[in-house]
LUMDRENKOL-774943 format. One record per residue: x negated, z negated, y negated of N, C-alpha, C, CB in turn. Coordinates in steps of 0.001 Angstrom, whole numbers, padded with zeros to 6 digits, always signed. Glycine has a CB too. Example, Ala and Ser with C-alpha at 12.3 -4.5 7.8 and 13.67 -1.06 7.14 Angstrom:
# residues 2
-013190-007800+005690-012300-007800+004500-013200-007800+003300-011308-009046+004473-012850-007080+002250-013670-007140+001060-012900-007870-000030-014084-005725+000598
***
This chain:
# residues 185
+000525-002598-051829+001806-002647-051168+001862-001631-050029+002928-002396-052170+001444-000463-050265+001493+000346-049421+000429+000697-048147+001669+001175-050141-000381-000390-048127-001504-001016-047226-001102-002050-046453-002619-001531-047956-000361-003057-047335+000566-003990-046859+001480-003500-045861+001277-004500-047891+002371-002839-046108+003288-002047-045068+002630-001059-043771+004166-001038-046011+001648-000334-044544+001104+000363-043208+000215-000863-041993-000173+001727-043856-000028-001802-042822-000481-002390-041575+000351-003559-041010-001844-002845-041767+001249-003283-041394+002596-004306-040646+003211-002847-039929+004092-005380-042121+003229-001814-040635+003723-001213-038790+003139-000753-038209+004610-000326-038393+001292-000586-038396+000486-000844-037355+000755-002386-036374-000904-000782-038059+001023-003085-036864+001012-004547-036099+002083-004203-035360+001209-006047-036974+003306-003740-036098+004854-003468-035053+004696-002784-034011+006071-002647-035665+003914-001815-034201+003541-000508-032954+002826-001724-032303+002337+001269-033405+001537-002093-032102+001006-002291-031152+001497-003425-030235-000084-002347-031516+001941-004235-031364+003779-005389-030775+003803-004728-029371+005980-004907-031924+005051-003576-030011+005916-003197-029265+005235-002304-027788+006837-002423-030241+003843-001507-028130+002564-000716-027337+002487-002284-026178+000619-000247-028717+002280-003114-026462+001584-003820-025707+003271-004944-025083+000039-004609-026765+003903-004835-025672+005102-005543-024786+005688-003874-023503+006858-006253-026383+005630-003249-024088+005736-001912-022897+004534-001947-021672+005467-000222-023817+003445-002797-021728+002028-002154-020956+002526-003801-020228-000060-001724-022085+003160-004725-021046+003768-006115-019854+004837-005772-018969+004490-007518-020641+005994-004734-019638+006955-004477-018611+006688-003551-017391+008017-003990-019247+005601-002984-017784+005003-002130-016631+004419-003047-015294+003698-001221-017308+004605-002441-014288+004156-003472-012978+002875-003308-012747+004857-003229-011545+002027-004415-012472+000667-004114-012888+000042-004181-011464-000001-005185-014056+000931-004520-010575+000663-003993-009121+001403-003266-008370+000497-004831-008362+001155-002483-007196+002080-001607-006500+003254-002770-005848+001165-000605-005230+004117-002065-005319+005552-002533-004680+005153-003528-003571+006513-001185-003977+005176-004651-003595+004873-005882-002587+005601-005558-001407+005343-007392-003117+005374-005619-000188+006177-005594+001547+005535-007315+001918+005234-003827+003129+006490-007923+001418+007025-008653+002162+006784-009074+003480+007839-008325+002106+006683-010453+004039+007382-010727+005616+007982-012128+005790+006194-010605+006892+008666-011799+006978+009368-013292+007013+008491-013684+008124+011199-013456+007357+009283-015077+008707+008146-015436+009924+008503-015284+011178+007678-016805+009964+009512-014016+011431+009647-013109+012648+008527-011727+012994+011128-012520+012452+007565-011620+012135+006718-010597+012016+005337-010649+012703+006577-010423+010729+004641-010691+014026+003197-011241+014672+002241-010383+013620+002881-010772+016636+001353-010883+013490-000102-010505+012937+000029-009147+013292-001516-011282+013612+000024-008552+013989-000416-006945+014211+000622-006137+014054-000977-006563+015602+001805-006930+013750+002949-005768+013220+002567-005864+011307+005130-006448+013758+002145-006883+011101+002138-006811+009726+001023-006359+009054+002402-007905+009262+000080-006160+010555-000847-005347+009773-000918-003802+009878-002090-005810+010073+000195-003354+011065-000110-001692+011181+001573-001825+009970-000029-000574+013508+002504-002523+009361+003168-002436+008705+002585-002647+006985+004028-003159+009314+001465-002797+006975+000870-002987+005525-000112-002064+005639+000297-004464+005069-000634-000789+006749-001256-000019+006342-000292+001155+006388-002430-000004+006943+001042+000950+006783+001767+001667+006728+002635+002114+005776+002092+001459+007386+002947+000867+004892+003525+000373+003451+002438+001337+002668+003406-001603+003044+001211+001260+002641-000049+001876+001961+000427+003237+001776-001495+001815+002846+000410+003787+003065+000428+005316+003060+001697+006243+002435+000306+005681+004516+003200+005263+002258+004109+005176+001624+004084+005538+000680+004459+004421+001584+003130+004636-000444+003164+004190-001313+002092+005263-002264+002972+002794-001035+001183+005738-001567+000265+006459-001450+000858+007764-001763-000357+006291-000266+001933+007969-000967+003057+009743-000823+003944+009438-002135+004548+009982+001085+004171+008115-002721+004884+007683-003369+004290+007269-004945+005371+006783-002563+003238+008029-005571+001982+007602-006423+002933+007180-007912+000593+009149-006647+003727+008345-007947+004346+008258-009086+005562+007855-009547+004285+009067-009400+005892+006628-008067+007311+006299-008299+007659+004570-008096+008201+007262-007178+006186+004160-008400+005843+002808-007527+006605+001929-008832+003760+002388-007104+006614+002448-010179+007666+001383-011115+009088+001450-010542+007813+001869-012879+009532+002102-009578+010665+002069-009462+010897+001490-008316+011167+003106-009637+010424+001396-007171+010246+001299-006247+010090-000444-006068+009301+002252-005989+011659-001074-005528+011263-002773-005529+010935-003265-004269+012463-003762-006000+010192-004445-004411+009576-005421-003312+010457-005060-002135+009651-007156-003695+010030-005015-000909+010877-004804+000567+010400-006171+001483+010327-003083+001526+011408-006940+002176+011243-007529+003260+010886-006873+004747+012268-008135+003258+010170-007468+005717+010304-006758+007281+010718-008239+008052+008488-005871+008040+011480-007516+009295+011698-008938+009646+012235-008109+011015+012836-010130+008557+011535-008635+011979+011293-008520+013449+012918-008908+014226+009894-009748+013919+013543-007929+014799+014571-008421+016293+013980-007718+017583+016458-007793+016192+014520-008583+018002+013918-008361+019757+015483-007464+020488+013553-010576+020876+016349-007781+019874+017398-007140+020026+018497-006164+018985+017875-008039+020488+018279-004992+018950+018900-004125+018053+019203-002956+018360+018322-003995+017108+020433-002332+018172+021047-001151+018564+019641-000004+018198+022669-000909+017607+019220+000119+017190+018420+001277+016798+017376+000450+016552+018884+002259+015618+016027+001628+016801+015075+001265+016555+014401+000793+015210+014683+001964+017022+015072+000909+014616+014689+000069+012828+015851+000192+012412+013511+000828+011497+016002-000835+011203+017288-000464+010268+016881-000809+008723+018760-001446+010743+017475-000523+007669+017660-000681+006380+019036-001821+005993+017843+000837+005852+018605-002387+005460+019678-003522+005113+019577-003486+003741+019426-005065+005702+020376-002765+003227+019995-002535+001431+020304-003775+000553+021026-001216+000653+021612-004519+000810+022197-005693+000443+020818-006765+000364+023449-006102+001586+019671-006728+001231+018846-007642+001215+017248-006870+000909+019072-008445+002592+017257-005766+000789+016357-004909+000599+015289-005395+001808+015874-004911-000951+015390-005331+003240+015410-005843+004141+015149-004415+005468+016707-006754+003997+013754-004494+005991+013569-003475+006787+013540-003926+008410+012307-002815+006296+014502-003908+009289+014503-004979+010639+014360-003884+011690+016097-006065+010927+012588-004509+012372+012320-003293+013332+012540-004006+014738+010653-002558+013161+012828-003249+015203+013177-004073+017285+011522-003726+017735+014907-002629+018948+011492-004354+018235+010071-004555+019120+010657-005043+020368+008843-005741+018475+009385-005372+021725+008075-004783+021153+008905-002863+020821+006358-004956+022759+007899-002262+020876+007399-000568+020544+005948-000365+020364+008038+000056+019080+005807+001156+021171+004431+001352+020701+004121+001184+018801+004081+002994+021291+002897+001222+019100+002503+001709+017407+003102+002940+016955+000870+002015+017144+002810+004133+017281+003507+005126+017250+004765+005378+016882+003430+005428+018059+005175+004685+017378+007380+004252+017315+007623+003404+015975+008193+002751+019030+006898+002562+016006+006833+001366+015227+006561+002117+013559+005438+000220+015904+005449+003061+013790+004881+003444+011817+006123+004269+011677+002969+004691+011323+006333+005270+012463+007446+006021+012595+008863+005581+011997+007540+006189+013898+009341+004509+012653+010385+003943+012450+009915+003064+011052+010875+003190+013781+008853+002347+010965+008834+001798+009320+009035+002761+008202+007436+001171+008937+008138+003825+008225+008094+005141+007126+009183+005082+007118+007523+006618+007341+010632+005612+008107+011519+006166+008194+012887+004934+007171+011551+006549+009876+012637+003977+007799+013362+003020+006838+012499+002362+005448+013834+001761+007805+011541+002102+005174+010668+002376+003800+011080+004107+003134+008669+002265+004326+011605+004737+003548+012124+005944+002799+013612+005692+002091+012222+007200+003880+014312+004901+003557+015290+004815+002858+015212+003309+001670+016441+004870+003965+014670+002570+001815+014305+001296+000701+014301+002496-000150+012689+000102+000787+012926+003298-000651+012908+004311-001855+014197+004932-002399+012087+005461-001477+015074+005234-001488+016346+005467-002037+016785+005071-002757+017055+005420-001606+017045+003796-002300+017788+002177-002689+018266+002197-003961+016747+000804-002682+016428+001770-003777+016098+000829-005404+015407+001791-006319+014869-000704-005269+015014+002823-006188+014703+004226-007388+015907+004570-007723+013907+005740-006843+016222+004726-008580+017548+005546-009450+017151+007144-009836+017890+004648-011159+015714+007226-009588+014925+008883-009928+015074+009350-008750+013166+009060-010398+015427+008286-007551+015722+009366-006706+016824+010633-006472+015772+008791-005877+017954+010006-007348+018037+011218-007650+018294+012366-007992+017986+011315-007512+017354+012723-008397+016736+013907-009423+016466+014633-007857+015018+013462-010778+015947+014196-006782+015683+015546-005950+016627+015593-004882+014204+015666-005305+017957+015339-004879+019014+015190-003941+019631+016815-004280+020139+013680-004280+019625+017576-005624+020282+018605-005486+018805+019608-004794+021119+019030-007051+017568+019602-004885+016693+021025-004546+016833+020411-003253+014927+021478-005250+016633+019155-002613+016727+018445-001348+017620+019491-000585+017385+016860-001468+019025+018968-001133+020457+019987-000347+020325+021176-000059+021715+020223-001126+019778+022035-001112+019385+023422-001240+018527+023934-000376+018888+023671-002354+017578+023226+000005+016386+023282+000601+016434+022941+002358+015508+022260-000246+017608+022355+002608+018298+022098+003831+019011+023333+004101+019226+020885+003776+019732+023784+003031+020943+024546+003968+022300+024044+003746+020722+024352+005576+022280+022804+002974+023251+021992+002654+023869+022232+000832+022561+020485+003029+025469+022370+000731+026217+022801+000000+025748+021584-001419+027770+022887+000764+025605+021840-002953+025419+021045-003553+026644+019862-003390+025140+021644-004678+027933+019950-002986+028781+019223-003193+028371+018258-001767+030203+019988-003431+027674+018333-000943+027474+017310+000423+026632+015904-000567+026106+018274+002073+027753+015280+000451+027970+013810-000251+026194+012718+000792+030394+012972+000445+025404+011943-000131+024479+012075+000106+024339+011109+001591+023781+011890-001093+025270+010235+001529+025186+009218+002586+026069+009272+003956+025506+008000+001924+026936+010724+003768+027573+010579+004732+027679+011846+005457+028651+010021+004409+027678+012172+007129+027414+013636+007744+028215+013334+008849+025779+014173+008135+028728+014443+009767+029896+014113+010789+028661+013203+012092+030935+016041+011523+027240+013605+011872+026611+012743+012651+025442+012373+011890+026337+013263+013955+024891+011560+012707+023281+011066+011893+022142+012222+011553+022336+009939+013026+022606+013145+012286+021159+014584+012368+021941+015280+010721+021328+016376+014548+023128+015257+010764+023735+016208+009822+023947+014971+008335+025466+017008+010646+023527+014206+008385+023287+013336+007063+021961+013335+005969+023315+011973+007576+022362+013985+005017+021100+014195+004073+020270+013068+003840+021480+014638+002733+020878+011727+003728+020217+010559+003596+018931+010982+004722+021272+009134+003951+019287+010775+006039+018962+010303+007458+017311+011758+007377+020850+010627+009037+018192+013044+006519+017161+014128+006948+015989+013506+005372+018049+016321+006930+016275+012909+004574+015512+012573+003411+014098+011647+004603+016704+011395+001973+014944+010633+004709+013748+009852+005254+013023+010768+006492+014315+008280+005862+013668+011573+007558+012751+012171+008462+011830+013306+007394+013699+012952+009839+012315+013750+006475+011310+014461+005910+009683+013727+005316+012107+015074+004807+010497+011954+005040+009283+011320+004086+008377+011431+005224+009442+009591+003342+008747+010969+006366+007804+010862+007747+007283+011746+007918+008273+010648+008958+007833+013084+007450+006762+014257+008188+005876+014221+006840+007538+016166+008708+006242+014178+005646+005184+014466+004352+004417+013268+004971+005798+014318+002416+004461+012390+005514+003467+011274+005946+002380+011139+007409+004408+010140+006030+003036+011633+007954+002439+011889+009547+001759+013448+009417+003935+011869+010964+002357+014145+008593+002186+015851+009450+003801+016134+010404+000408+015764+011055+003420+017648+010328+004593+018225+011125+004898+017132+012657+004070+020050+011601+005842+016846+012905+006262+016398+014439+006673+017263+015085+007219+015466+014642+006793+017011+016628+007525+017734+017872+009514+017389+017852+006623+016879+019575+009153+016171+017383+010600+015280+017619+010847+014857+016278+010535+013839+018707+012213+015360+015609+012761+014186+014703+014188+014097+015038+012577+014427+013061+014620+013739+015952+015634+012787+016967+016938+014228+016623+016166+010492+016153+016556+015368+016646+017740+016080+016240+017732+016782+014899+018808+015177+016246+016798+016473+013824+016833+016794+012976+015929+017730+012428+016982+016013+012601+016151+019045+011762+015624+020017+011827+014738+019940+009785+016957+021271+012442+013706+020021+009580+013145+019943+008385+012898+021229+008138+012054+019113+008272+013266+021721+007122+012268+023079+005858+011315+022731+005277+012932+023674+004498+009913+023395+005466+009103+023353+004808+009252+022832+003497+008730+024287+004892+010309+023529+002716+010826+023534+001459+011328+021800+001274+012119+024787+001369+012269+021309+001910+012364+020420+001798+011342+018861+002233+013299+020715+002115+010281+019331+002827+009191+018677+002865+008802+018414+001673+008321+019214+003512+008272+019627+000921+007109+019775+000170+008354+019225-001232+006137+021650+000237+009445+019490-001310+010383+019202-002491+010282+017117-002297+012436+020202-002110+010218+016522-001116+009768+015104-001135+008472+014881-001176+010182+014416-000111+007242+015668-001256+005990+015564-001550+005747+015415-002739+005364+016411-001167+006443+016417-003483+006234+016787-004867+006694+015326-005596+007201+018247-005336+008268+015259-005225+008973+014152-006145+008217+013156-005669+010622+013852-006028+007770+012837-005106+006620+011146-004640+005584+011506-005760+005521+011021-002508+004766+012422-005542+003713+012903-006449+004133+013164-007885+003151+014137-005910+005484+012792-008898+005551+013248-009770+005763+014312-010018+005000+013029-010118+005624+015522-009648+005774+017104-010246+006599+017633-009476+004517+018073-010287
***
């Protein structure tokens, strides 16, 4: 009897061991395209998705599928459309402009759809200069919005230090505090 039972909740464990190793995603976060996207945006946008994803090692279960989808006409140079989980870059643009502006809205997708994100919105604030009570999505301008400085930080943990982030000033500290949380630790 008591052989009987131990190996029925050996059987239950490995049940339950192996229905956990199905809910796990057994590939990284899919990018998407629609058929506004030419061949060479989708390919400096899928080695760009890579390097993301790459800064992003330990957060890729959380992290859901993203669309890209090309305008020829748009106020800003990329946007985030969260409602559609939807990344819309204006072209043309150099390459340069273009990884820039993807990282920068692929940071904010990570926002989105991670719920661990966050866990680093209070050392984030701290690490800015910014009061724990600053509300995460909203600043009297775009430079002074923690969201807006989250994603210019993912870009610099991704590129290296820049000359230009359109106004927006990064801490080391808050670099390395979005390095870390991508990396798990």
């Amino acid at each position: 009897m008591v052989r009987r039972v131990f190996a029925l909740t050996v059987l239950a464990a490995a049940m339950v061991a192996g229905l956990g190793l199905l809910a796990r995603p057994t590939s990284p976060p899919a990018l998407r395209f629609d058929d506004t996207v030419p061949n060479d945006l989708r390919a400096l946008a899928t080695e760009t998705w890579q390097d993301l994803l790459e800064a992003h090692q330990a957060r890729h279960d959380c992290i859901a599928p993203v669309v890209l989808s090309v305008a020829w006409d748009l106020d800003d140079r990329a946007q985030y459309r969260p409602d559609l989980a939807t990344v819309v870059i204006r072209v043309p643009g150099t390459a340069a402009n273009l990884r820039t502006g993807l990282i920068h809205e692929f940071a904010h997708h990570v926002e989105f759809t991670c719920p661990e994100h966050e866990e680093l919105r209070p050392a984030f604030l701290a690490a800015q200069g910014l009061a724990a009570s600053t509300h995460w999505f909203d600043g009297d301008t775009w430079e002074t919005t923690p969201s807006e400085q989250y994603a210019e930080a993912t870009v610099e943990v991704i590129l290296g230090r820049r000359a230009h982030h359109g106004g927006i000033s990064i801490s080391d500290e808050a670099a390395a505090i979005v390095r870390r949380w991508g990396a798990g630790s």
